[in-house]
C-alpha positions as CSV (number, residue, x, y, z in Angstrom):
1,X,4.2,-24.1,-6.9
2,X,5.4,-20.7,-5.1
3,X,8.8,-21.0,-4.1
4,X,9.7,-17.8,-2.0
5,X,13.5,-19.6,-1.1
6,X,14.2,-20.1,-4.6
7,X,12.2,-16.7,-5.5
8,X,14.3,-14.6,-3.2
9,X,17.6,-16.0,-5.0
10,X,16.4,-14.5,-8.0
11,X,17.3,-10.9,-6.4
12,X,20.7,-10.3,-6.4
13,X,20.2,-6.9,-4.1
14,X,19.5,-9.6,-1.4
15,X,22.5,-11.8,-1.8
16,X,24.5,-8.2,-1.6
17,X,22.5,-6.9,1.4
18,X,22.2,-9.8,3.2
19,X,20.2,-8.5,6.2
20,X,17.9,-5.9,4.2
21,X,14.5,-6.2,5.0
22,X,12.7,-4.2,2.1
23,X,9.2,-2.9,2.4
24,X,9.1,-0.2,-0.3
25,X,7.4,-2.2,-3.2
26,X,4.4,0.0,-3.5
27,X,7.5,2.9,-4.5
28,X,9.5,0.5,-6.7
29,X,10.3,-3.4,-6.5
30,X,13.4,-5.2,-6.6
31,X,14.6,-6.6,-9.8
32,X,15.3,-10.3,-10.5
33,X,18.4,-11.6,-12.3
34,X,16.6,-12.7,-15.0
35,X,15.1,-9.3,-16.0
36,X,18.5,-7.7,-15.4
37,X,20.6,-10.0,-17.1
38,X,18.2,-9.1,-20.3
39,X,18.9,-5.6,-20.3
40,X,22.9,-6.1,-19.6
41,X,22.9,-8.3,-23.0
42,X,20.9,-5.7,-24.8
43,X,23.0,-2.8,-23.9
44,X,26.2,-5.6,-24.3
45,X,25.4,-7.4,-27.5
46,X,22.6,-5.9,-29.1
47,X,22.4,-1.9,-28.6
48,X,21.2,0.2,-31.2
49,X,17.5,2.3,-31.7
50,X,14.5,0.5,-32.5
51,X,12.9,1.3,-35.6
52,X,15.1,3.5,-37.3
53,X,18.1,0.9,-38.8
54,X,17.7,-1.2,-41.3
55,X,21.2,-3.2,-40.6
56,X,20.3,-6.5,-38.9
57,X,21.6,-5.4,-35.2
58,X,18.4,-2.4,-35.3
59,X,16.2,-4.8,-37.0
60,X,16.6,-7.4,-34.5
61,X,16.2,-4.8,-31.2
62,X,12.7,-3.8,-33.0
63,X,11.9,-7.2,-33.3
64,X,12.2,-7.6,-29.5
65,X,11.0,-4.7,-28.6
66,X,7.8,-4.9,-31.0
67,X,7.4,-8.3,-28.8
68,X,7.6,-6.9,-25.6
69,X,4.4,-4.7,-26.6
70,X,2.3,-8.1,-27.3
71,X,3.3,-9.5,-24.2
72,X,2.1,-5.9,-22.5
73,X,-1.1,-6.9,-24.5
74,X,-1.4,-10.4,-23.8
75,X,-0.7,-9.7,-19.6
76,X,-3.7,-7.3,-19.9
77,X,-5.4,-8.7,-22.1
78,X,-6.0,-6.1,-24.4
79,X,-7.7,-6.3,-28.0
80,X,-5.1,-4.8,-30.0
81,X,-1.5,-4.5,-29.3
82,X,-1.8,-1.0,-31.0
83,X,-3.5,-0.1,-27.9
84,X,-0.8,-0.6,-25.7
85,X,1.3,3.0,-25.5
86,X,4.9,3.1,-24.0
87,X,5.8,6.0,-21.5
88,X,8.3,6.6,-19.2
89,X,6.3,5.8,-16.2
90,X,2.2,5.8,-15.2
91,X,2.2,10.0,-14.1
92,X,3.6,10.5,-17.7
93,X,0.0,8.6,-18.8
94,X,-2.0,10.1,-16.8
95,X,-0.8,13.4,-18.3
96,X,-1.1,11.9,-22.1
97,X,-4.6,10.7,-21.5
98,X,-5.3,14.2,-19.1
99,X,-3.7,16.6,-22.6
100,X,-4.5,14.1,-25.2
101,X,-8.4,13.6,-24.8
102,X,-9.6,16.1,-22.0
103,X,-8.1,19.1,-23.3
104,X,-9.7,18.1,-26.3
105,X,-13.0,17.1,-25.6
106,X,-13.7,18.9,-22.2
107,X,-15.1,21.9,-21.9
108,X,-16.1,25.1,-19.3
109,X,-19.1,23.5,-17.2
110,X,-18.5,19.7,-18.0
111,X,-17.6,17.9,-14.6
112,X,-14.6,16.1,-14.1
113,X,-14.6,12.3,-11.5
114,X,-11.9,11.2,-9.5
115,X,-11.7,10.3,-5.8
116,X,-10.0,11.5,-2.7
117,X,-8.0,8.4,-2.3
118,X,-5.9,9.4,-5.3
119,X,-2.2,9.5,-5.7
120,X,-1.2,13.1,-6.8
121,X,-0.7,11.9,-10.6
122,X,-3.6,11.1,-10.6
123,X,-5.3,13.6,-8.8
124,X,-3.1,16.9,-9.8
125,X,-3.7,16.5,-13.7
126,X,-7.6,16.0,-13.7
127,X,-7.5,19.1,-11.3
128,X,-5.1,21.1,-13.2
129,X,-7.5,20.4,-16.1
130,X,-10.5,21.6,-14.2
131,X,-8.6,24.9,-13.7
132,X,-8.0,25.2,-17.1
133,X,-10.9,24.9,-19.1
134,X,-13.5,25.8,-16.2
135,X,-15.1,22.1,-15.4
136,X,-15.8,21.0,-12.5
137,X,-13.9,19.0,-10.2
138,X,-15.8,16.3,-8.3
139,X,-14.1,14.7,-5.5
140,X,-15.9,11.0,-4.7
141,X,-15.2,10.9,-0.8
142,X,-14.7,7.6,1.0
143,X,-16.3,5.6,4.4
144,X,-14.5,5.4,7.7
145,X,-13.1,2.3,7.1
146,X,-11.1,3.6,4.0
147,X,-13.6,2.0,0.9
148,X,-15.0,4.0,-2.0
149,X,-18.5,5.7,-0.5
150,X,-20.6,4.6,-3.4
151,X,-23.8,6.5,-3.0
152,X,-21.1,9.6,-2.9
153,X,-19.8,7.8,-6.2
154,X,-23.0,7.2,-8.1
155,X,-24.5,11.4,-7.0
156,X,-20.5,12.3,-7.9
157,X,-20.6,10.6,-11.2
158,X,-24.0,12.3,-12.3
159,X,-23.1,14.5,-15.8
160,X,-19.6,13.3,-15.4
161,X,-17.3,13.3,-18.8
162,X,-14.8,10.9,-17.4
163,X,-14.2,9.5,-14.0
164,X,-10.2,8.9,-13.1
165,X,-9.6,6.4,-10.1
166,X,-7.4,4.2,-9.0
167,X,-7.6,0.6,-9.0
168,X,-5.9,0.0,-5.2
169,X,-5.0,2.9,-2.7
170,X,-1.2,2.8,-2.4
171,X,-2.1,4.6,1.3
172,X,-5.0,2.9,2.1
173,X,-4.2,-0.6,0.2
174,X,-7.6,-0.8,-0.5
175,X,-9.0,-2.9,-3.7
176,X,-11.6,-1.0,-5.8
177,X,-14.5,-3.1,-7.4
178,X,-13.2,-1.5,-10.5
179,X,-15.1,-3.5,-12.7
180,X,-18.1,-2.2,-10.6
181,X,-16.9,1.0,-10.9
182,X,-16.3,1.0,-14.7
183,X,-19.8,0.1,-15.2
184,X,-21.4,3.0,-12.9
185,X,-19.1,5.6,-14.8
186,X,-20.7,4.2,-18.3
187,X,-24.0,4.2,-17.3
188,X,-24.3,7.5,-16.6
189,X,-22.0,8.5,-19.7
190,X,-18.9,8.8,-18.1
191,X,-15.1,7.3,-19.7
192,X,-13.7,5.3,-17.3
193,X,-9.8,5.7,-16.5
194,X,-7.9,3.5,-14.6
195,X,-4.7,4.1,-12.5
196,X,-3.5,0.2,-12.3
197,X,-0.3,1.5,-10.7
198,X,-0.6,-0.7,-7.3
199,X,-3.0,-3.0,-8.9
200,X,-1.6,-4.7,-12.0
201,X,2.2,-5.8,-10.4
202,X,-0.2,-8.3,-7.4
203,X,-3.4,-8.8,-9.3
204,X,-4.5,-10.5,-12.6
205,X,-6.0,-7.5,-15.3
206,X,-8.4,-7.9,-17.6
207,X,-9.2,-5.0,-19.1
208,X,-12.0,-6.7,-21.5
209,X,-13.7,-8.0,-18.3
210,X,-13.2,-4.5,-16.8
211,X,-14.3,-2.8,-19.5
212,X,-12.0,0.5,-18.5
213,X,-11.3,3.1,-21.2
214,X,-8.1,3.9,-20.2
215,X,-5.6,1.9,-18.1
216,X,-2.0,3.2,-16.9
217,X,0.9,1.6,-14.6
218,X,4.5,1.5,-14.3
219,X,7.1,-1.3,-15.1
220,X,9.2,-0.3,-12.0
221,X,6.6,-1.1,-9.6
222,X,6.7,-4.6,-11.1
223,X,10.1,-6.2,-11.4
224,X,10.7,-3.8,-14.7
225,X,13.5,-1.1,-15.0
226,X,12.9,2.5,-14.3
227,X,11.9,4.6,-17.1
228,X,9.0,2.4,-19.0
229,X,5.6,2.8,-18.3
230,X,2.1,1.5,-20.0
231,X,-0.7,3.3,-21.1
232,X,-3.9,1.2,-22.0
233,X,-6.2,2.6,-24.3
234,X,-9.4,1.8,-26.3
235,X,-8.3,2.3,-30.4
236,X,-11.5,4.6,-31.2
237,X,-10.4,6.8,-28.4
238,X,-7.2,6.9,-28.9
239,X,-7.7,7.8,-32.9
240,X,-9.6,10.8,-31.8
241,X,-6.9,12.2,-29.3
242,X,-4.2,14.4,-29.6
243,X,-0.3,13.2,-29.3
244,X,1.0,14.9,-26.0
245,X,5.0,15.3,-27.2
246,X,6.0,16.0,-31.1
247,X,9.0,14.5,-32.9
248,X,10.1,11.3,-33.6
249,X,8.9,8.2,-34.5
250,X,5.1,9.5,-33.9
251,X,5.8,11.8,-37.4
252,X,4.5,9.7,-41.0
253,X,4.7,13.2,-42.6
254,X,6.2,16.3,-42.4
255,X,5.9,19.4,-44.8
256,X,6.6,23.4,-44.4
257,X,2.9,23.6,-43.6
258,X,1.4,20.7,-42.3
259,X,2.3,17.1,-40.1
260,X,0.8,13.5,-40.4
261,X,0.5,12.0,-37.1
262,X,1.6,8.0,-37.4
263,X,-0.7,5.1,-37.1
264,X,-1.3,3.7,-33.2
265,X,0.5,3.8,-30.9
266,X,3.6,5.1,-32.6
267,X,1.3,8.4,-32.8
268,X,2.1,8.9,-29.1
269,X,5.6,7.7,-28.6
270,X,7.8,10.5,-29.6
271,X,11.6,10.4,-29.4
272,X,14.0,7.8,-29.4
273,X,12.6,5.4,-26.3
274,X,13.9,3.6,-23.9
275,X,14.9,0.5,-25.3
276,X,16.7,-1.0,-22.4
277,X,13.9,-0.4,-19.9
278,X,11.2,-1.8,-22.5
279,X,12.8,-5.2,-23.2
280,X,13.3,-5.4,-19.2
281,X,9.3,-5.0,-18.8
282,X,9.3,-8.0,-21.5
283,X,11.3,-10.5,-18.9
284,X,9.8,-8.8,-16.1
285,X,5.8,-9.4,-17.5
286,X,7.5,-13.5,-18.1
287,X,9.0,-13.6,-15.1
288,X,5.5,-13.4,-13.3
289,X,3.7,-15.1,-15.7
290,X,5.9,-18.2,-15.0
291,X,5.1,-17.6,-11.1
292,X,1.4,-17.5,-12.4
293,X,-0.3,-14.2,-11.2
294,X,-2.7,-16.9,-9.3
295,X,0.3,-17.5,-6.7
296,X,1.0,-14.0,-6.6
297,X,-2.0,-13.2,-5.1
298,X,-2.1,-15.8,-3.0
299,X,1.3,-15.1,-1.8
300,X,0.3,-11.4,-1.2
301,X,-3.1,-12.5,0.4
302,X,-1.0,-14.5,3.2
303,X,1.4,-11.9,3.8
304,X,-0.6,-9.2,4.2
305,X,-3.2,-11.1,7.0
306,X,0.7,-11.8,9.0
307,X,0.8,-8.0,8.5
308,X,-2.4,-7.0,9.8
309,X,-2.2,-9.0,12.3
310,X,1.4,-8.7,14.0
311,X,0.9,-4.7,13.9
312,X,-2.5,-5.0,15.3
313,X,-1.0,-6.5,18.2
314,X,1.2,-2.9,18.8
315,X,-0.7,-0.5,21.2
316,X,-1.6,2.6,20.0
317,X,-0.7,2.0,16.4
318,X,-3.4,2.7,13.9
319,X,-3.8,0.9,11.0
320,X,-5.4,3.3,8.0
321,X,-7.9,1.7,5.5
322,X,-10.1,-1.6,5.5
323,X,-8.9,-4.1,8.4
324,X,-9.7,-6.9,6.6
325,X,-6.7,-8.2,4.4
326,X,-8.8,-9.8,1.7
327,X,-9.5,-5.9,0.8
328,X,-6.2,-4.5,0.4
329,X,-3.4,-4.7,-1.2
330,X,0.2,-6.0,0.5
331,X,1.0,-2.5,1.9
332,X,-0.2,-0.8,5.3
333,X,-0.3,2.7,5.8
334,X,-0.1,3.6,10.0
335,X,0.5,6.2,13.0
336,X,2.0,5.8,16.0
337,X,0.6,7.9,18.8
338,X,3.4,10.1,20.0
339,X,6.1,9.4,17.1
340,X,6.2,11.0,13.7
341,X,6.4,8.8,10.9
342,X,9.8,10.4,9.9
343,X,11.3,9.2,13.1
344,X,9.7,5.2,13.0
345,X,11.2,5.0,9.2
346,X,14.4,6.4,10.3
347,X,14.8,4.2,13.5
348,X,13.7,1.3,11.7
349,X,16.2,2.1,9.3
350,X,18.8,1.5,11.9
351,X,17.6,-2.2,12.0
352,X,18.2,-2.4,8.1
353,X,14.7,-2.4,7.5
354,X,13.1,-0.3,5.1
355,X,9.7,1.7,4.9
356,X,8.2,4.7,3.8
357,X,7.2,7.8,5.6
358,X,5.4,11.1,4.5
359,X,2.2,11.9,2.8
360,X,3.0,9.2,0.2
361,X,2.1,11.5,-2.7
362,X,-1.8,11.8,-1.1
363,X,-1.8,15.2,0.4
364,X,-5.7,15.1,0.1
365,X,-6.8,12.0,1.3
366,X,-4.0,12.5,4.3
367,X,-5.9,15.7,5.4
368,X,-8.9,14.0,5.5
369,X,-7.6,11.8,7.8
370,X,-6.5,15.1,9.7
371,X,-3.0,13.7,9.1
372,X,0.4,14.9,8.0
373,X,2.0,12.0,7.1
374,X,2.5,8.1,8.1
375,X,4.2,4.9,7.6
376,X,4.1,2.4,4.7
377,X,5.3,-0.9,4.4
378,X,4.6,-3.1,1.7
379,X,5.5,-5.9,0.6
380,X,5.8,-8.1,-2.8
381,X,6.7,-11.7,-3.8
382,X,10.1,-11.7,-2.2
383,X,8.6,-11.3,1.1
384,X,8.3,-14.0,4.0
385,X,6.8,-13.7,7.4
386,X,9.7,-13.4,9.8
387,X,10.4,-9.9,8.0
388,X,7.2,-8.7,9.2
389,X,7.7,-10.2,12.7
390,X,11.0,-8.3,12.4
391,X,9.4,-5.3,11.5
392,X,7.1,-5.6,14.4
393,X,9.7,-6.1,17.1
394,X,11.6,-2.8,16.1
395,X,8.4,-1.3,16.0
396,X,8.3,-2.1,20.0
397,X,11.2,-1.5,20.3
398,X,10.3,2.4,19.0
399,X,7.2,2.4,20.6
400,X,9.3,1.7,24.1
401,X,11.7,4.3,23.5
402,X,9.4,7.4,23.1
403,X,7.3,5.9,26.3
404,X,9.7,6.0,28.7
């Protein structure tokens, strides 16, 4: 059963901020005691590098941290846990994936997927790419109501090497049929590459049912420490790519003239990692599997119809991406007609509550929109209704202010 009153006493930012409203999850969540209190007795009792020592205090923090990758496998359900990379953060996998197999394998005149709804790591490296080697960029465009435009997608996809999208907008909070999408990509020849940044913290992933490539998110978007991040990817492609960063633990052999690359995924994980921020993904992945991703999403599902719903009730506020909560994510993206979104986040700040303002790293899909910037509040598991009715009555409250 979902307990929110018992979940919220998990957080101890809430205890010390008693009358914070936070609506920043799609940036980074909150953490639970139970994920900090694992990385305080690491750094307390059992501190040392992983895989370097062989005196019982390393050998026991590799032993935890080797763990940590299987439960990475196990939440994503991935065939191998050799598949499952560690970075410092999903943009940092993007780029390994973007230098490791396309500047390898793609060439002057090969064309190059993603879609305008893209966060800026995810949209800047594929680019970037293009520029390079000469490919062609093709930019999959999206309806008025904020959803993937699939006959756009399926003329877009046509000759494509890979196709690079996200799994849920973190502007638009809408939910890609990625499985769909997986399959269109393959059928015309296309790798399919998954940004599971805003999808994988609120919804179950299965990346054998998916059938994806390449999957990447962050721990710090779900419960985890800063500074770990996941890349996903399928062993035979992985073998064939190229390691990003050199040094470290990704070395087997090293002569004056020539280097061995290590077996996967040590090949790609260079330097001395963080250790901490790993073993905090581990009790962050248990933490929701003991909530049960099932009450996740429906926890998220009821919050975000409150939150549709309340702000649809504010005149002249405009709600970007699909109206229907059952297609987004917990986050919503909005204008206000006559107030700049830098001005709502920093009035509602003043009422202790806090959102997002700006272009939210989606410069592109913002312009489309013929847009500058907006608002963003979204919301995770430690969420309850009356926050969004609070939100809602400082939003008034705004909107009163500048109408005067």
């Amino acid at each position: 059963m979902f307990d929110l009153s018992k979940i919220i006493k998990d957080f101890p930012i809430f205890e010390s901020n008693p009358d914070l409203i936070y609506l920043d999850s799609a940036a980074t969540t909150q953490r639970p005691n139970q994920v900090l209190d694992v990385v305080d007795s690491f750094y307390r009792k059992r501190n040392s590098s992983v895989s370097r020592g062989i005196y019982k205090l390393a050998e026991q923090a590799t032993l935890e941290y080797a763990e940590v990758r299987k439960k990475v496998q196990s939440f994503i359900n991935a065939p191998e846990s050799s598949e499952i990379i560690f970075t410092k953060n999903a943009t940092e996998g993007v780029n390994l994936v973007m230098r490791g197999w396309g500047e390898k394998f793609i060439k002057k005149g090969d064309k190059i997927a993603i879609t305008i709804m893209e966060h800026h790591s995810n949209f800047v490296p594929w680019q970037q790419l293009a520029k390079r080697t000469g490919a062609k960029l093709e930019v999959v465009d999206i309806t008025d109501d904020g959803e993937l435009d699939l006959h756009d997608c399926e003329k877009k996809l046509k000759g494509a090497k890979i196709f690079a999208f996200s799994a849920a907008s973190n502007v638009l909070g809408t939910i890609n049929d990625t499985k769909k999408l997986c399959k269109m990509a393959h059928e015309t020849g296309a790798l399919a590459f998954v940004d599971g940044a805003q999808s994988v913290p609120s919804i179950p992933t299965d990346v054998r049912k998916l059938d994806c490539d390449f999957l990447v998110f962050s721990g710090h978007k779900m419960l985890a420490p800063f500074g770990v991040g996941i890349v996903y990817g399928k062993s035979e492609l992985l073998e064939k790519m190229d390691p990003m960063l050199y040094g470290g633990d990704m070395i087997r052999k090293v002569t004056v003239k020539e280097t061995e690359w290590n077996d996967l995924p040590y090949k790609f994980e260079s330097g001395t990692p963080d250790v901490g921020a790993v073993l905090g993904l581990g009790a962050a992945i248990d933490y929701l599997n003991k909530i049960g991703m099932q009450e996740v999403v429906s926890h998220k599902r009821l919050i975000t119809a409150h939150l549709i719903k309340r702000l649809s009730e504010i005149p002249e506020l405009k709600i970007l991406g699909p109206q229907n909560p059952e297609k987004r994510t917990s986050l919503a993206s909005f204008t206000m007609k006559g107030i700049h979104p830098h001005d709502i986040a920093g009035m509602l700040s003043e009422d202790n509550i806090a959102v997002r303002s700006g272009h939210n790293c989606a410069m592109p899909l913002y312009t489309k929109f013929g847009l500058e910037a907006g608002t963003r509040a979204s919301l995770y598991i430690y969420n309850k209704k009356e926050e969004i009715d609070r939100l809602v009555e400082s939003l008034e409250r705004i909107r009163k202010i500048f109408t005067k």
